[in-house]
N, C-alpha and C positions, 0 to 999 in steps of 0.2 A: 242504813246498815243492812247488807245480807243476811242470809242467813250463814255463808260462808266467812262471814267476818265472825260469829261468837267464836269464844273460847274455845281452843280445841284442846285435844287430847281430855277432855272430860272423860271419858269413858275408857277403860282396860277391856281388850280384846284377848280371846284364850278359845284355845278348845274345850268343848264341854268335858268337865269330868266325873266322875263318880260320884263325887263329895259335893255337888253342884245340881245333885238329880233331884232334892229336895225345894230348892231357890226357883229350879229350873219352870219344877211342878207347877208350883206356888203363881209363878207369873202368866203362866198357858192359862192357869187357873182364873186371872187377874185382867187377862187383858181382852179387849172387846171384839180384839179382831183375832182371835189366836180359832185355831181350826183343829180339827184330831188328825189333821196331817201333819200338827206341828209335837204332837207327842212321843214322850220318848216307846211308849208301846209300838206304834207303828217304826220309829228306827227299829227299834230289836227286829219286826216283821223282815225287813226290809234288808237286814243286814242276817238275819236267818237262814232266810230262804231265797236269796239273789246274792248275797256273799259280794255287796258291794261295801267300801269303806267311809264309813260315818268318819263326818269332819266337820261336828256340829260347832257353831261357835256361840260364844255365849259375850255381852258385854257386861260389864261393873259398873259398878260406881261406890262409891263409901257410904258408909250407910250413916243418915242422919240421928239414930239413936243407937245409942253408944252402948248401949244394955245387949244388942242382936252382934250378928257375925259383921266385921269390920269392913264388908264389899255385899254387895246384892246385886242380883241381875235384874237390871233394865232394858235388858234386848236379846234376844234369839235368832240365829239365821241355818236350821238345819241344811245340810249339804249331805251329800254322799260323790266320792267318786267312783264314777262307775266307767269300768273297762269293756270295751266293745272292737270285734274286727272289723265291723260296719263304721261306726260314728267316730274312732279313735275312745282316747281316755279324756275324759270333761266332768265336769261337776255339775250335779245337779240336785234343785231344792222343788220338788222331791220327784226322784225317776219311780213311774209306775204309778200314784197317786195325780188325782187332778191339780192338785194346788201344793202349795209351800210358801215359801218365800220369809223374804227377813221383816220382824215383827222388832220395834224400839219403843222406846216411851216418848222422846223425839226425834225431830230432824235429825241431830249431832249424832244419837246415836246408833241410827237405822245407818248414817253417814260413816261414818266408823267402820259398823259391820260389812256393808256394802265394797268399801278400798280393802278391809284386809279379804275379801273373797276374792277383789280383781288382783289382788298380788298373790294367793294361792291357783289364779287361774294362768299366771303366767306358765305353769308348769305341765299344763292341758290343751287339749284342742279349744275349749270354750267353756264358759261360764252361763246354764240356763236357772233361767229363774222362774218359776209357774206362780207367780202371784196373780190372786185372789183379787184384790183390791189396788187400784191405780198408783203409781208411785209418784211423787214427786218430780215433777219433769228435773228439776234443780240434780236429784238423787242419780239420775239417770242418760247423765248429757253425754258418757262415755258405751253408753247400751244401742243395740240394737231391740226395738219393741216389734213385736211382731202378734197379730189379734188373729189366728184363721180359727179358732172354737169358741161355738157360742154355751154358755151355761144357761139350762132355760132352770127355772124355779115356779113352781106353787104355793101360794103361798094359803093357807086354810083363814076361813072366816070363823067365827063364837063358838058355830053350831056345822053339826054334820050336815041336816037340811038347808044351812046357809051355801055352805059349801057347795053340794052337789049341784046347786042351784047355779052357783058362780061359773060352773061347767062349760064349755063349748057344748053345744045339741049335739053334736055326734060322741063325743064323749060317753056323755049321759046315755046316749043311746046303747053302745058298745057297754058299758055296765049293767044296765037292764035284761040285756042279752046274756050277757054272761052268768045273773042272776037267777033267770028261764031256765038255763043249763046245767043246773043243780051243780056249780062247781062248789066246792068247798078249800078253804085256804086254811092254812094251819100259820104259825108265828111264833116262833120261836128260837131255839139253839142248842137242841138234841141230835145226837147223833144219826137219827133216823134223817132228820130233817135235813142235817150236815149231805149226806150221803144221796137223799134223793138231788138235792138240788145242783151236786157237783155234776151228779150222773148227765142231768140234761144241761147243765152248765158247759160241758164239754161237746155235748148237740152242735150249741149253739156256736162259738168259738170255731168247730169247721168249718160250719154252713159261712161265717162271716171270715174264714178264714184267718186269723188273728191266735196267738200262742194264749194256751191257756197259763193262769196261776194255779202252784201244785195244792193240792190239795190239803198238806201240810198245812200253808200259810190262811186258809181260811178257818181249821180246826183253831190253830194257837188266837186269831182273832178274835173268836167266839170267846177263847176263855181270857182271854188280856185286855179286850177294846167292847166298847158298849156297840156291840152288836148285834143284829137278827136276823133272820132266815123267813121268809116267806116262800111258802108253797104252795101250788093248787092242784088239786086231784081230783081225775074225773074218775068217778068209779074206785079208786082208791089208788091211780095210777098220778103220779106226777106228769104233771104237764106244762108247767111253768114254773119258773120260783125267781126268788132277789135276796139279792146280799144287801145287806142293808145298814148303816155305819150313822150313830144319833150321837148328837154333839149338841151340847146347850138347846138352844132351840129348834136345834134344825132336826132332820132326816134324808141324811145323804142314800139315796140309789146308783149302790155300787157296781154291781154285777149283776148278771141277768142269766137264766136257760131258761127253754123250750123244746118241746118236743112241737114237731111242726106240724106235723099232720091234726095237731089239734086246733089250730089257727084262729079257724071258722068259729070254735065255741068263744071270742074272745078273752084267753085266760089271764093277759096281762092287764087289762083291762079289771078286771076282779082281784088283781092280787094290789095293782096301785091306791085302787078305791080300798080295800081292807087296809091297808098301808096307813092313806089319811086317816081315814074312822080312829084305827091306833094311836096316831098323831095326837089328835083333836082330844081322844079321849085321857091323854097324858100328856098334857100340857106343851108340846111341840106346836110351833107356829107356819113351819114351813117344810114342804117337800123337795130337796135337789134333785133335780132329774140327771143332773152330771152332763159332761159338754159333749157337741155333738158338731160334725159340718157337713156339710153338702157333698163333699166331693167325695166320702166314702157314704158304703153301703145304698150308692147311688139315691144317695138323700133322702132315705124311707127312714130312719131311725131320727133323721133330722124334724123330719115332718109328722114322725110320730110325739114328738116331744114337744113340738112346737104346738099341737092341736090340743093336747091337756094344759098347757104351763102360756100365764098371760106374762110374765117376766121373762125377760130375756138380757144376757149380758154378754159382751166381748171378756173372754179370759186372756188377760194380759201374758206374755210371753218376752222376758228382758231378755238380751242374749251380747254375754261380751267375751272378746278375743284378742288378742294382742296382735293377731295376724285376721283382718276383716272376711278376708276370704276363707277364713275357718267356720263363720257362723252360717249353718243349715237352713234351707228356705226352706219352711214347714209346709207351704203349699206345693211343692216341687215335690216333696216326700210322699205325698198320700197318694202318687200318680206310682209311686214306685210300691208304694204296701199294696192297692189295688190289685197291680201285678200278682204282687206275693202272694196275696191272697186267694188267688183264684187257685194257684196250684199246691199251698194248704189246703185248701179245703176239700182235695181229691185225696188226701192223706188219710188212714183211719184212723178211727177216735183213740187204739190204743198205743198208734206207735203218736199221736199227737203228744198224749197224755206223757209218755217215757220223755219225750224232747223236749216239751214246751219250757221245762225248764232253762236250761242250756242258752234254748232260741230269743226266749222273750230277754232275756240280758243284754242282745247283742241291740235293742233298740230303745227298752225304759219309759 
């Protein structure tokens, strides 16, 4: 027997609703593979400040004790449609976030969730999915998968000394250095902090050419999502900082600025090593460095991530359409942002700042 022979229709499919944000909680809460891309803080973020439409779906099932509410949620597959003049209108789990995807309690009902998104994608250019973890070839015989970004990870040993140790040499070397250089890093999620670290946040964003996020949506973060801000200041001047998103055990490295002319004193280098120490010393087990490829930023930010992080993983990319020649070749794209980027980054930082709104919608 398959897995496509069990019983079907086990599970009620619906959009998430109001009265379901509590069940909703309860399972992100519950489940091993759930991610804070899967929370509903990040849809409000998402739907705030990019004005895309949540199309979250949720599955049921009755519930075995007769005492609680007569249905519970067994499965989540956050979506958003999002409209673009570039890519058309498509859904996706989750646009602007590394990862998403549909979380079940089993096959039948990640299977479930999975058909009623290809029968909402009938109505779009394509159906993308940024999952985390490998799907079921079985789940996915109707998908196009596609791997072009790698997610490197750190993961921390017992002790800070273990750790450093675990280091590449040249690592440890670049933090030594940067320790010589009297930088100092701050941590936290005051508005000081908010404020320097956008300021070079948007540095950096030209230099890489790439639309910035408004600065709105990292303030509500701060106060909605377990998040923190790293800075370093040479002299009392920002020169680096990170946005920084801690979920269960991990710590995700979201965002990044620099002022460049400081380079040389390695500041990133001091703000990632203060980052772990942070980790280690509140029971955090792992560092996400966030995904990266080769073919942008002509593979310096690849190679930087690659030289701190012994993990490395392909992020899976499903992709379905009802018309095949509707789904995007991801590595045919980064040849065309390339472009874009070069003559972004001749833009100033303040008409960036006025647009990046607008701009960063049309791609997700």
């Amino acid at each position: 027997m398959t897995k496509n022979d069990l019983t079907k229709n086990k599970y009620q499919i619906s959009f998430l609703q109001e009265e379901d944000y509590y069940s909703y909680r309860q399972f992100i809460r519950d489940h091993p593979l759930a991610l804070y891309e899967h929370s509903l803080e990040i849809k409000d973020l998402i739907s705030h400040h990019f004005k895309f439409e949540p199309m979250y779906l949720v599955a049921k099932e009755e519930a075995l004790d007769k005492d609680k509410s007569k249905t519970k949620i067994a499965g989540v597959f956050p979506l958003f449609k999002a409209h673009s003049f570039i890519e058309g209108t498509r859904l996706v789990s989750l646009p602007f976030f590394p990862f998403g995807g549909v979380l079940g309690k089993d096959f039948l009902c990640k299977q479930a969730l999975l058909r009623k998104a290809q029968e909402l994608a009938q109505n779009v250019r394509f159906l993308e999915i940024r999952q985390r973890e490998e799907l079921d070839p079985e789940l996915t015989e109707n998908f196009v998968r596609q791997s072009p970004i790698t997610d490197f990870l750190l993961p921390f040993r017992s002790t800070e000394e273990e750790t450093f140790q675990s280091l590449d040499k040249r690592v440890r070397y670049d933090i030594k250095k940067a320790q010589k250089n009297n930088l100092q890093v701050k941590i936290g999620k005051t508005k000081k902090e908010l404020d320097d670290f956008y300021s070079i946040y948007l540095n950096t964003k030209k230099k890489r050419g790439v639309p910035a996020w408004p600065y709105g949506l990292f303030a509500e973060a701060l106060k909605t999502c377990n998040s923190l801000i790293g800075v370093v200041y040479h002299q009392n001047k920002p020169i680096a900082s990170g946005f920084f998103f801690l979920h269960k055990n991990e710590i995700e490295y979201g965002f990044a600025g620099a002022d460049y002319k400081f380079t040389h004193l390695s500041p990133y280098y001091m703000l990632l090593w203060e980052m772990v120490r942070y980790g280690i010393k509140n029971g955090y087990t792992i560092l996400d460095f966030g995904g990266s490829t080769k073919e942008l930023n002509e593979g310096n930010l690849y190679a930087f991530k690659e030289r701190w992080c012994p993990l490395k993983r392909e992020i899976p990319y499903y992709f379905y359409a009802s018309d095949s020649n509707n789904v995007p070749q991801l590595q045919k794209s980064f040849k065309v942002y390339t472009w874009y980027g070069k003559v972004w980054s001749l833009l100033p930082k303040w008409f960036i700042k006025m647009i990046s709104p607008a701009v960063i919608r049309q791609f997700s």
